[in-house]
C-alpha positions in Angstrom: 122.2 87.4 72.6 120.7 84.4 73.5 117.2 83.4 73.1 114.7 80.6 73.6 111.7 80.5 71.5 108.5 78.1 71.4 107.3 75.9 68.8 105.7 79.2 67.0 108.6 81.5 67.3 107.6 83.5 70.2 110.6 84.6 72.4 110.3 82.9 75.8 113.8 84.7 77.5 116.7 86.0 75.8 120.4 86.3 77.8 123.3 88.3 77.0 126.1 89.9 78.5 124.8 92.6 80.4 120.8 92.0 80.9 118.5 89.2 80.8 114.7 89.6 79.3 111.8 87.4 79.7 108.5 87.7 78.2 105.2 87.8 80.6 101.4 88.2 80.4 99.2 85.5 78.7 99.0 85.5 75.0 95.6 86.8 73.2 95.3 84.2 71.2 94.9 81.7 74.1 91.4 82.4 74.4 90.3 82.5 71.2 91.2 78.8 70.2 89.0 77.6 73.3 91.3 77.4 76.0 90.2 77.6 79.3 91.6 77.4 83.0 88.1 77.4 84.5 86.0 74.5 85.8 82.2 75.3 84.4 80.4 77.2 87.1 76.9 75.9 88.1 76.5 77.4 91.7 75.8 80.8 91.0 74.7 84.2 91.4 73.8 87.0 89.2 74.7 91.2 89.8 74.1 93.5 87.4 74.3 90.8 84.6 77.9 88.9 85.6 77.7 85.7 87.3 79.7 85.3 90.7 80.5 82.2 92.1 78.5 80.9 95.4 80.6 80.6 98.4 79.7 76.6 100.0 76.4 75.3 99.4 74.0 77.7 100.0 76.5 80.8 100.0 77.2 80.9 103.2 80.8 79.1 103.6 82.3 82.0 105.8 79.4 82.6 108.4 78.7 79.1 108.7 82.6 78.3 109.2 82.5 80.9 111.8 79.6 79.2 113.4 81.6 76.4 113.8 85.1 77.8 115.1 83.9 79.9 117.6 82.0 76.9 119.3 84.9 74.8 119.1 87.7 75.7 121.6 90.8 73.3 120.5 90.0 74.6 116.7 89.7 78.4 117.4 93.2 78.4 119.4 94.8 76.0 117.0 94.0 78.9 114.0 94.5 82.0 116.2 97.9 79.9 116.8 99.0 79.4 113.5 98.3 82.7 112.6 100.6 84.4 115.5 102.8 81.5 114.0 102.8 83.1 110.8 103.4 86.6 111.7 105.9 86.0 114.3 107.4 88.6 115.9 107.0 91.5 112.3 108.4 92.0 108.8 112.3 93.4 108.6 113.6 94.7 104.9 116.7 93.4 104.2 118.8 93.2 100.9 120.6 89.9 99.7 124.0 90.5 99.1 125.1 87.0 98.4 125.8 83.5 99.7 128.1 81.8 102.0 129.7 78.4 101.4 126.7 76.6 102.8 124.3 78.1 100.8 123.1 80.4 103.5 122.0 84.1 102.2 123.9 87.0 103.2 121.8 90.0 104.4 122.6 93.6 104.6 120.1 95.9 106.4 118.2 98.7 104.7 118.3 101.9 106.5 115.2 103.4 104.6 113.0 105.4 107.3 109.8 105.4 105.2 110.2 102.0 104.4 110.9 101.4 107.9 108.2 103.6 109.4 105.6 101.5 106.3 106.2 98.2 107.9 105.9 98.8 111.4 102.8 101.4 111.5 99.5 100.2 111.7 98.0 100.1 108.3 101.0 97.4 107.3 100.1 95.5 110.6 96.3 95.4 110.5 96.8 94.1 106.7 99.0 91.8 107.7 96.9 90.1 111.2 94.0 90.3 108.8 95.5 88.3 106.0 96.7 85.3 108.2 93.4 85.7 110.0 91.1 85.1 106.8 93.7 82.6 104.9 94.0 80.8 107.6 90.1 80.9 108.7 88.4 80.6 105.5 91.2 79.2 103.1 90.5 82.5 100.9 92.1 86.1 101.4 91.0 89.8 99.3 93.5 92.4 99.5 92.6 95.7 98.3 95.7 98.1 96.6 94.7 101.3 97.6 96.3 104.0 95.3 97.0 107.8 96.4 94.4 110.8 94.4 96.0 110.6 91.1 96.2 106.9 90.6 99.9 107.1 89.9 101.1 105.5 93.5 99.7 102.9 95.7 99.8 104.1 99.6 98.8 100.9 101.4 97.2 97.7 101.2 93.9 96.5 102.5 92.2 93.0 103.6 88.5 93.2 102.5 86.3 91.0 105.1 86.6 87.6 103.3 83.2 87.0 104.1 81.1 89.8 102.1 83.4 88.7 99.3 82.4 86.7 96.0 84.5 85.6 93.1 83.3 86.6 89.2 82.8 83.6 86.9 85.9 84.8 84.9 87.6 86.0 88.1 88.6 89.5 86.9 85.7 91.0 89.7 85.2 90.8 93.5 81.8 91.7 94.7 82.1 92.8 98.0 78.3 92.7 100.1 77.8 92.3 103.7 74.3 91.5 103.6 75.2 87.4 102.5 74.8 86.3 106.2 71.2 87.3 106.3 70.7 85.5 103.2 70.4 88.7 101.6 70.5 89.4 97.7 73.2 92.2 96.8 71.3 95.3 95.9 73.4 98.6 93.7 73.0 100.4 96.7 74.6 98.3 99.2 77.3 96.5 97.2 80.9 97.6 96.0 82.6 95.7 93.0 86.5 95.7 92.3 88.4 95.0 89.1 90.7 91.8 90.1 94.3 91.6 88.6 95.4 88.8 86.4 96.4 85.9 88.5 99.2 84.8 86.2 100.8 88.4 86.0 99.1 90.6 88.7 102.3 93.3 87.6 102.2 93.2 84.2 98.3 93.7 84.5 98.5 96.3 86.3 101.5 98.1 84.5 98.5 98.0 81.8 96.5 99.6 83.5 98.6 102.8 84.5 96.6 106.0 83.5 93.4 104.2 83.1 92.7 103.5 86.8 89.7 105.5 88.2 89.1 103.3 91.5 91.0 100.7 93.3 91.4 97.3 92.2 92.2 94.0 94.2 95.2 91.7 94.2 94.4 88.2 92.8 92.6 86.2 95.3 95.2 85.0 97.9 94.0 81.0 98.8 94.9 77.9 100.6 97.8 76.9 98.0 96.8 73.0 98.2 93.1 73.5 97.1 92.5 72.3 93.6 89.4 74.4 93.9 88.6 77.3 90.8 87.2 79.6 92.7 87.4 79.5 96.6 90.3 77.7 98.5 89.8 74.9 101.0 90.4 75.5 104.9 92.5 72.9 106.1 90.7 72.1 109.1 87.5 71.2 107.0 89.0 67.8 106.4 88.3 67.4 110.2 85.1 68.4 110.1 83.8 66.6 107.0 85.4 63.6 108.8 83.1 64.0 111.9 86.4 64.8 114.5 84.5 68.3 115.1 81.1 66.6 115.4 82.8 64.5 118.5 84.7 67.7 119.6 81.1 69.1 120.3 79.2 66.2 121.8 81.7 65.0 124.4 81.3 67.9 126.7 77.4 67.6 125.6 76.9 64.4 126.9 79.1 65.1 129.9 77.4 68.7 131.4 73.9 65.9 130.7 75.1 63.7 132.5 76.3 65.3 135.8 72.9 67.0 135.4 71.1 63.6 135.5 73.4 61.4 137.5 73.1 60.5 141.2 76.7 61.3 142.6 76.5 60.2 145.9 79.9 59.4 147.9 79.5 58.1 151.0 76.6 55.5 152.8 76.3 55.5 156.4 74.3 53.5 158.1 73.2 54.1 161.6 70.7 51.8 163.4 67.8 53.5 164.6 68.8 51.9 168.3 71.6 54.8 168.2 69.2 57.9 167.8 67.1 56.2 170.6 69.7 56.2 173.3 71.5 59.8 171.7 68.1 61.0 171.4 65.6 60.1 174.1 61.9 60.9 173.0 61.2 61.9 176.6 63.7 64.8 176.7 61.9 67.0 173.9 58.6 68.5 174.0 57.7 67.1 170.9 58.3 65.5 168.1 59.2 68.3 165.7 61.8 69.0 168.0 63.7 66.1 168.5 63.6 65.5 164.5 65.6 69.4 164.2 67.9 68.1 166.8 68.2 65.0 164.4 68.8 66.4 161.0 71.1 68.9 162.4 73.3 65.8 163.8 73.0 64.1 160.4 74.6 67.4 158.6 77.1 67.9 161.2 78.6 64.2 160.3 78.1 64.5 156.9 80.0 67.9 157.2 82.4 65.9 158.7 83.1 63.5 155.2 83.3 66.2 153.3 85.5 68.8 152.1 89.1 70.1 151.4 89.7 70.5 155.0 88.5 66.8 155.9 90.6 65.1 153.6 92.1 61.9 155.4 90.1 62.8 158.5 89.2 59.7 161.1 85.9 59.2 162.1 85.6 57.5 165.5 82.3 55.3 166.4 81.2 53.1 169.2 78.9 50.6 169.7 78.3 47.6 171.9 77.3 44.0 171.7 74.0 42.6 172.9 73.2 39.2 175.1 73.4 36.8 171.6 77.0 38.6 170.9 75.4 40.9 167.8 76.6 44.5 167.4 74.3 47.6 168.5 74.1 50.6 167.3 77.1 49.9 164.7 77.9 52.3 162.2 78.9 51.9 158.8 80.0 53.9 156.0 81.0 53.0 152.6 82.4 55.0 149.6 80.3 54.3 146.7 82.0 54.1 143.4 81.5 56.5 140.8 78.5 56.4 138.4 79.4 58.3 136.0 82.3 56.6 133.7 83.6 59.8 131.8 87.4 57.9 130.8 86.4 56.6 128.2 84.5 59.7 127.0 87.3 62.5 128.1 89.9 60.1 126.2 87.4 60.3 122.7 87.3 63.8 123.5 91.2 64.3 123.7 91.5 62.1 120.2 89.2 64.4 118.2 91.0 67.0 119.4 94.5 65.9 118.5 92.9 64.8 115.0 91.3 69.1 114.7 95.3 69.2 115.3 96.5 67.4 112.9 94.0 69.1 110.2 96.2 72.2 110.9 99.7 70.4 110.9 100.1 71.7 114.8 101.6 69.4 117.1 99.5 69.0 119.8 102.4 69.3 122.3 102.7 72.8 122.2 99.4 73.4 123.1 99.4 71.2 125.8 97.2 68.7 124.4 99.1 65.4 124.8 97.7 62.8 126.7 99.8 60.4 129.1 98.4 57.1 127.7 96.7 55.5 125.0 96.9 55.9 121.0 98.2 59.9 121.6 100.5 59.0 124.0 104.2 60.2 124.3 106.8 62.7 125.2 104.1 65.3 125.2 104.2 68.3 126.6 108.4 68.3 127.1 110.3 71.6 126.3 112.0 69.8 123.4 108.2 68.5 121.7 107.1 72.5 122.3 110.5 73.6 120.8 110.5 71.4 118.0 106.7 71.8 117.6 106.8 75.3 117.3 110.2 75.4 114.9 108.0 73.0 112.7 104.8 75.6 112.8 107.3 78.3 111.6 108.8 76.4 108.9 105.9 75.3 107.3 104.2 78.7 107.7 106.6 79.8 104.8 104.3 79.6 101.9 101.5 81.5 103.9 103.9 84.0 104.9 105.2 84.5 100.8 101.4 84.3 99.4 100.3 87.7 102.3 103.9 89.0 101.0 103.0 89.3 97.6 101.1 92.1 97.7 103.2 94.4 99.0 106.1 92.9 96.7 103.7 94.2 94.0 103.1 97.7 95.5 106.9 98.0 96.2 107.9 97.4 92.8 105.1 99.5 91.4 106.0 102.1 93.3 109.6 101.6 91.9 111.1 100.5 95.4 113.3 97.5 94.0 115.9 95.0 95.3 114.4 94.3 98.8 113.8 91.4 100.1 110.9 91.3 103.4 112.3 88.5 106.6 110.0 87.6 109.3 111.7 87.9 112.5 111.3 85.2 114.4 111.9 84.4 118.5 113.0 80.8 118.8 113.2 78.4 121.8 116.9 77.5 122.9 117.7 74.7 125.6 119.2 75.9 128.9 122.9 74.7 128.0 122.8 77.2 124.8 123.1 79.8 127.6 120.1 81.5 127.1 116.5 80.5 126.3 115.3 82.1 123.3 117.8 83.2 120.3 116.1 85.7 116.9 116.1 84.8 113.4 115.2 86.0 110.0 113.5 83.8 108.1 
């Protein structure tokens, strides 16, 4: 046998002939000699004397986020994209059986109904939408393990609503309240808390637990894996709204609903000389005055009925007029098209910047949601079948570590539950050219 130890003796992993063994958990004596993996916590809240960390400035990350995503169009799709991204088209158990010459893993399928039936029934899919939905959202995602009467199996795992969920100071509790939009204060009767597993060993944790469990208790808090951030994970897409893109998202169509409100948009000027109304319009052949002005304005909306329209498009408008003793034009019409006052270019290309830069926040090309532009700084090949194809194989690819993080869970419950040596694939429908003979091939990724 084997083993490695560290500087004190303690064996790290041992290897031998016919098993391997590693050590896990966090040793006791860690804590003791003043270690700590936890920045000092000053934003805070207290319940039933332990302090949970406040969520954003005044406690009110999620609602406030959600303020902000559903009143911004490009940002909403982009997430609800990346999420379908994410989950693609399920989950499909499959065993590794080895690896080919390039390195590729060999799969074998596992005909196990129950497993089968587990991750394509509804409890599996509604944890799984919801855990995309709230990573993805909020940077930040609570999974409940939900064990069976006697505590001895789980049956299923749930997504608590990330945004009635706070984070103990030492991270071993969620406190789950829904009263924090309202500002509220959580009150005994109106507020659930959870014991939270060990992030560095969430299995080992809960093997110490077995036989002492008398409620159930929450995975380790699932977040944005690039936040340096204790306590709550980043959202990627804040870096676009703490640089102002979202700001610009929202006033461009702002400024442009004010200002066809305000602006004059008038096409076309005609001018008719007032000899033409007296010679089409005799003052002697009405009764009065009154009348020959209806007979008037219903001339005047005839013509302009005449410029206008679908229907009228390229239409000819044929006048007449004749030339007086010094050789001047009478009754001569004329008509000009006025130009445009309102100059919204420049506005709708701003607009089209801030939302490729919302994009970018989210690493999603803005090709495959049809947000390229066909000049200017964004400009390009937008919009192709090979930017979408390509676009979308890039979405997948570097959804893995989302996918692996909502994964984890059930990894834990499988192997709890003493279902071993399975690995979960995403199925996947991918985009194929024409001259591959068909236009969408399936893969497990």
């Amino acid at each position: 046998m084997n083993t490695i130890h560290n500087l004190k003796g303690v064996p790290l992993i041992s290897s031998g002939i016919h098993a391997l063994i590693s050590t896990t958990g966090m040793p006791k004596n860690l804590k003791s000699k003043g270690y700590s993996s936890t920045e000092k916590l000053d934003d805070y809240f207290i319940f039933n004397g332990i302090r949970y960390a406040n969520w954003g400035q005044n406690n009110d990350f999620p609602d406030a986020a959600e303020k902000i995503i559903s009143s911004t169009a490009v940002l909403r799709t982009a997430l609800n994209y990346k999420s379908r991204c994410c989950y693609g088209q399920g989950v499909f158990p499959t065993r590794v059986t080895g690896y080919d010459e390039k390195g590729n893993e060999q799969l074998s399928v596992i005909n196990d109904t129950t497993l089968f039936n587990m991750l394509r029934g509804y409890p599996f899919r509604n944890y799984h939408t919801a855990a995309f939905r709230d990573l993805i959202k909020f940077g930040n995602c609570f999974t409940l393990l939900v064990f069976n009467e006697s505590f001895v199996k789980i049956i299923r795992t749930e997504v608590i609503n990330a945004r009635h969920c706070r984070i103990s100071e030492n991270k071993d509790k969620l406190l789950v309240y829904g009263g924090f939009k309202e500002g509220g204060t959580p009150d005994t009767a109106n507020t659930v808390v959870y014991d939270m597993l060990s992030e560095d060993d969430p299995f080992y944790h809960l093997q110490q637990l077995k036989g002492k469990l008398k409620k159930h208790v929450v995975f380790p808090r699932i977040k944005n894996y690039f936040s340096n951030n204790d306590y709550y994970g980043d959202a990627d897409w804040e870096s676009a709204y703490n640089a102002g893109w979202i700001d610009v998202a929202h006033k461009i169509p702002t400024f442009l609903k004010k200002a066809y409100e305000n602006a004059m948009s008038i096409m076309w000027h005609v001018q008719i000389p007032y000899a033409f109304f007296d010679k089409k319009f005799p003052p002697d052949n009405f009764k009065s005055v009154a009348e020959r002005q209806s007979e008037i304005d219903k001339f005047l909306d005839s013509i302009e009925n005449s410029l206008i329209g679908e229907q009228n498009a390229q239409k000819t408008l044929i006048t007449m007029f004749a030339l007086d003793e010094m050789g001047k034009s009478e009754e001569q019409w004329k008509i000009d098209r006025l130009e445009n006052s309102i100059k919204a270019e420049e506005r709708l290309s701003t607009s089209a910047a801030a939302n490729s830069e919302i994009l970018f926040s989210l690493m999603v090309n803005p090709s495959v949601l049809g947000a390229g532009m066909p000049g200017g700084p964004y400009s390009g090949n937008a919009g192709s079948g090979s930017d979408i194809r390509e676009g979308l194989l890039v979405s997948m690819i570097l959804s893995h570590i989302e996918k692996q993080q909502v994964l984890d869970p059930i990894e834990l419950m499988l192997q709890y539950n003493g279902i071993s040596d399975v690995e979960l694939k995403y199925r996947n429908i991918t985009l194929t050219t024409l001259d591959s003979g068909k236009s969408t091939t399936e893969s497990l990724t």
